[in-house]
N, C-alpha and C positions, 0 to 999 in steps of 0.2 A: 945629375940633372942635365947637365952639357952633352950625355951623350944620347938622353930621351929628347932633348929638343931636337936633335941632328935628327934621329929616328923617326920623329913627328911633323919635319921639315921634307925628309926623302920621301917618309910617304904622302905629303901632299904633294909635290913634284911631279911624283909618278902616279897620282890616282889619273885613270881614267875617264870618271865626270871633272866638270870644270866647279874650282871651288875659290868665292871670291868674298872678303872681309869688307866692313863699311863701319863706320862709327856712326853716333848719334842723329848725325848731321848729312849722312850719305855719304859722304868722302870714302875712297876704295883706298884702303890700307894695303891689302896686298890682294894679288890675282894669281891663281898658278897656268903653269904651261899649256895644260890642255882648254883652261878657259882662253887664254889667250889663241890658242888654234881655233876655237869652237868663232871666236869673234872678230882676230884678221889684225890683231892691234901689240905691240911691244911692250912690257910692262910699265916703262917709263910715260907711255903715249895714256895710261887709265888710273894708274896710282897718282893720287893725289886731288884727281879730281871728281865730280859727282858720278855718284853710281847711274842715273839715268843717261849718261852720254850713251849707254849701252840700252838703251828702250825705244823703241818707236813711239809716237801718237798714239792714244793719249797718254799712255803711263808715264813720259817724259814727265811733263807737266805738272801729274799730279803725285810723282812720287815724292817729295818733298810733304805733299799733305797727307799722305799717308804717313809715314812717319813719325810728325807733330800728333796727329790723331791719336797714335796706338801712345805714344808719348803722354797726351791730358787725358785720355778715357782708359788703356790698359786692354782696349778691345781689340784680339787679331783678328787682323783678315786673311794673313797669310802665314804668320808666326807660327811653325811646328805644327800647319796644317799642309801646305803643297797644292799644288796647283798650276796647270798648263798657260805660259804665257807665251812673247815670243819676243826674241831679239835681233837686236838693231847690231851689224855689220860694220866694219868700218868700211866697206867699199857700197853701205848705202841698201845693203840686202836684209832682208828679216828673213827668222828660222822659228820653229817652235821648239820650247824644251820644258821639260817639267822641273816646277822651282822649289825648294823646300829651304825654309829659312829656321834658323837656330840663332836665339840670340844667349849667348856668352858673358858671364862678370869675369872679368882677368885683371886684376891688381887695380884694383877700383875703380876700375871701367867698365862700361857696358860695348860690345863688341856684336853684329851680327852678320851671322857667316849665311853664305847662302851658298847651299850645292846644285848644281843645274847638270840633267841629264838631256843629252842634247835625242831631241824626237825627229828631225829629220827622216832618219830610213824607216821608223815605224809609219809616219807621215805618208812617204811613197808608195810603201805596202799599201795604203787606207785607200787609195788614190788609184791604184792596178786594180784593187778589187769593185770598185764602183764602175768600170769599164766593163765588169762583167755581168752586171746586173741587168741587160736582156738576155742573155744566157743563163738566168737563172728562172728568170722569167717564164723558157721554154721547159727548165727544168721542175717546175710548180708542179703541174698537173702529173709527169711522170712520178714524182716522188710522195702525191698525197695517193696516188694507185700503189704506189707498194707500200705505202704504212697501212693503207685498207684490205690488204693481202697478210700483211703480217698479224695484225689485228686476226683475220679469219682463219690464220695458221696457228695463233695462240689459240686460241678459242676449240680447236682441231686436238692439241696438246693438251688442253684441259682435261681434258675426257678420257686421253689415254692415263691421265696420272690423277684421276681421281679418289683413289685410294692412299694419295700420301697428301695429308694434308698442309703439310707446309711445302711441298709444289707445288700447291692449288694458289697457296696466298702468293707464292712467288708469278705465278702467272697473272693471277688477276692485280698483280701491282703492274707488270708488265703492259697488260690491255690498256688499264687505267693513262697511262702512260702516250699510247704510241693511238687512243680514241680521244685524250683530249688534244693533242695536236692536229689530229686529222678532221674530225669534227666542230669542233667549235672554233680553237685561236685560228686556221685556216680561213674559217669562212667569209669574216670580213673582209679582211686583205683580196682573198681571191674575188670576191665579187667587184671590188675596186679596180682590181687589175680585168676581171670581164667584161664591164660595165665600158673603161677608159678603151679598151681596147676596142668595142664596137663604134664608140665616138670617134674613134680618130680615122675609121673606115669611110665615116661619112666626110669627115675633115678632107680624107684626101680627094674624095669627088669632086668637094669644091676648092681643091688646092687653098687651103687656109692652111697657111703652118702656125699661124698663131697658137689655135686649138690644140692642134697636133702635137704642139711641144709642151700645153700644158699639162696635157694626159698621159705622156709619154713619161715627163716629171713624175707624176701622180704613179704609174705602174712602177717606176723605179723606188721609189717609197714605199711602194706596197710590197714590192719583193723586197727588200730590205727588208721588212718589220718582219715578214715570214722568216727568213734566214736570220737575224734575232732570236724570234719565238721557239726555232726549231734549237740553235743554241741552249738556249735556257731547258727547253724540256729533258733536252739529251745530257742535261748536267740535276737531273730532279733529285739525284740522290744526294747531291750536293744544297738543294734547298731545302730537302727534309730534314739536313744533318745540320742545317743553319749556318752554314760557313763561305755560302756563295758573298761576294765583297757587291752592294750597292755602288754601283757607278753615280755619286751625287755630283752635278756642274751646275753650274749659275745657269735656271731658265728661263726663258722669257714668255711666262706663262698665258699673255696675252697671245703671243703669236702660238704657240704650242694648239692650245683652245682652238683658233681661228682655221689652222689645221684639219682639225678633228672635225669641228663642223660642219666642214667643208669636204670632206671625205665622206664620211659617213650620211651626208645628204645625199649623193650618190644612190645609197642603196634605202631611203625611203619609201614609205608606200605613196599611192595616190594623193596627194595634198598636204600628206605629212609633212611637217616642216619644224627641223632643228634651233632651236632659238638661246643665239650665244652670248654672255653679259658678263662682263670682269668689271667688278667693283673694287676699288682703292686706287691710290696716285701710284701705287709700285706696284711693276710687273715681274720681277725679278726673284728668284726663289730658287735655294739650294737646293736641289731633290734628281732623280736617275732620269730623265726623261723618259725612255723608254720602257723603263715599267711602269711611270707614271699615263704616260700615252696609251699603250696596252691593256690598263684596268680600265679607264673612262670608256676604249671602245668599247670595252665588254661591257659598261653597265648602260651606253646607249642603244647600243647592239639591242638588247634584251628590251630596251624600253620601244626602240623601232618593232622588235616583234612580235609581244605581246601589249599593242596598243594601235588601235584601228584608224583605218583612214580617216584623213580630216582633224589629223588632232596635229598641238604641238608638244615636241619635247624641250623641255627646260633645261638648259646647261648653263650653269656661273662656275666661275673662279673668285675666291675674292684673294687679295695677301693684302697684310698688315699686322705689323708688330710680331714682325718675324714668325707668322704663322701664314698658311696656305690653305684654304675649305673649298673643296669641289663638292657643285651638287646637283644629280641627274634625276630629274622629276620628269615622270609622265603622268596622264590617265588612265592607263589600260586595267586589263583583266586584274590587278592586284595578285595579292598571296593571302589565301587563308590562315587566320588566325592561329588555329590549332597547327597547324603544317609549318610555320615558321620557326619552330626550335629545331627542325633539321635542313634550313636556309641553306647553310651555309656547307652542308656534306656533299663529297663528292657522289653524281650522280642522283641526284635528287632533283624531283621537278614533282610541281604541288597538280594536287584532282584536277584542278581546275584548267590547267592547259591545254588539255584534248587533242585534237591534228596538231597543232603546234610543231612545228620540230624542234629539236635541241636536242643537248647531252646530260642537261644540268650540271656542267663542271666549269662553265663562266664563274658566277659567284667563290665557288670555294678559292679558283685563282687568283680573283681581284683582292680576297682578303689573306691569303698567303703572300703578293706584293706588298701589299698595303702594310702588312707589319713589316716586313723584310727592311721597308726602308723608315720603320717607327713611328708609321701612323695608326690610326683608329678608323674601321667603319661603323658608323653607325643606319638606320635605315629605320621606315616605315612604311605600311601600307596596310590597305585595306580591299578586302574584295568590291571588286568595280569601282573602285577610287581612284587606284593605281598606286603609284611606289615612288618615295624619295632616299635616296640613299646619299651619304656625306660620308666624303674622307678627309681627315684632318690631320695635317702635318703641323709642327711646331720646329722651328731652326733655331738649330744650338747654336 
């Protein structure tokens, strides 16, 4: 036993994350070496006293009631789930690290350890890359030209191999692939980024930089979401095999929405106008933002262009009692009746759309997120009624 303690004592010593004990009450029992680098402070200067001297605002404050909380109700908020916070320095500096808490019985106690992976250099990386995002900008249009080149070289490839048929399905997985990047998740982002960019032409005539840095914001968000989107496609084999990891963070589903509406008004018709409403006191909701933000485009997307001038689009959010209901209503052309049991297939678009453009490969993608992160869509419509469609999350 004395020589598995010593064994279990060197390796916390030498772990490389910082790893620190707290009793019931918060009190720091022990802290090893590398927590103590990670935060500037002597062992003698944290044992003993409360774990928060090591938090900034607000979690100072309220880590005690957290505590008590998970203490009278047995609810974690952070117990053996994990979660990005950030700490308080002893020379007055905060850092970010990701926190994962284990709580421990040892000789009739309860004990809870918590491992902190310090995120600093991942941080800096996030930070170099955002500096690059007008260079990426330029790099948009060059790169939807060569996916629309390779698309017409697959297509090229077909033909020579149309006598073996499983390179035929291997190709048209490939098309399917590299035409719903290029055609559809593209085309919002990019109109936002076309759209911002002729505004801020006129911004600079009249030397307003006001305007100018909101649009320039607005283009750096749209190239974002592209280099996302492009991510995500370029790993499809990994979402068909169901093993891609949901990035879920606490959102704030009000400002998210407010976002979206405001973006996507942008590319409205004539009088069209987006009309945005969160119902409940809580805004706040565990889910991936960015594939949450990515399906809503796609189903407003589709309600801006299969729904005529002079009309509005409907968008709520509601959360309460740990659920989350998005719902995007317009008027437009609808979906026939008969045509709606192949909704939701890739490449499908109903009689009824005619000049229209599209790919019909929005929908099948909204409801491949939509489960990814263990929701449900449901929808209705009618021809010439128009379409409602609801996604419904539930937090564990």
């Amino acid at each position: 036993m004395l020589e598995s303690a010593k064994l279990l004592e060197a390796i916390i010593d030498n772990a490389i994350d910082g790893i620190i004990t707290i009793d019931p009450h918060g009190i720091v029992e022990s802290i090893n070496p590398a927590a103590l680098d990670l935060f500037g402070y002597a062992a003698e200067e944290v044992v003993g006293n409360n774990i928060s001297m090591l938090m900034p605002e607000p979690d100072r404050s309220n880590h005690d009631r957290y505590i008590e909380s998970y203490e009278e109700t047995g609810k974690k908020k952070i117990i053996g789930i994990g979660r990005e916070v950030r700490g308080l320095k002893k020379n007055g500096t905060t850092f970010p690290f990701r926190l994962a808490v284990s709580e421990v019985f040892y000789k009739d106690r309860k004990i809870f350890t918590g491992f902190i992976h310090d995120l600093t250099k991942e941080k800096e990386a996030e930070n170099e890359l955002k500096k690059h995002t007008q260079e990426l900008e330029l790099k948009v249009r060059e790169r939807t030209k060569d996916l629309i080149k390779l698309v017409s070289e697959l297509e090229r490839a077909k033909q020579d191999v149309s006598n073996s048929l499983e390179k035929e399905k291997e190709l048209s997985q490939l098309k399917s692939r590299f035409v719903s990047m290029a055609s559809h998740e593209f085309r919002t982002p990019l109109s936002s980024v076309q759209l911002s960019a002729s505004l801020i032409d006129r911004y600079v005539e009249k030397s307003e930089y006001g305007p100018i840095e909101k649009h320039t914001n607005r283009i750096k968000s749209s190239v974002q979401l592209l280099n996302t989107i492009l991510n995500d496609f370029l790993n499809l084999e990994k979402l068909e095999a169901g093993v891609v990891v949901v990035n879920k963070t606490e959102t704030n589903i009000v400002q998210l929405g407010e976002e979206i509406a405001e973006e996507m008004q942008l590319i409205c018709k004539k009088n069209q106008h987006i009309v945005y409403q969160h119902t409940g006191e809580d805004s706040g909701f565990l889910i991936d933002p960015n594939l949450l933000k990515n399906s809503i485009i796609n189903l407003i997307s589709n309600a801006i262009k299969y729904s005529g001038e002079d009309t509005f689009i409907e968008f709520n959010t509601q959360v309460g009692r740990n659920q989350l209901l998005v719902t995007v209503k317009d008027n437009g052309i609808g979906i026939p009746q008969e045509e709606q049991v192949n909704l939701f297939e890739p490449f499908f678009r109903a009689n009824n759309t005619g000049n229209i453009p599209g790919t019909g490969l929005g929908l099948n993608i909204v409801k491949r997120y939509v489960e990814l992160m263990g929701g449900r869509l449901e929808y209705w419509s009618e021809v010439n009624q128009g379409a409602i469609f609801k996604l419904f999350f539930i937090q564990e």
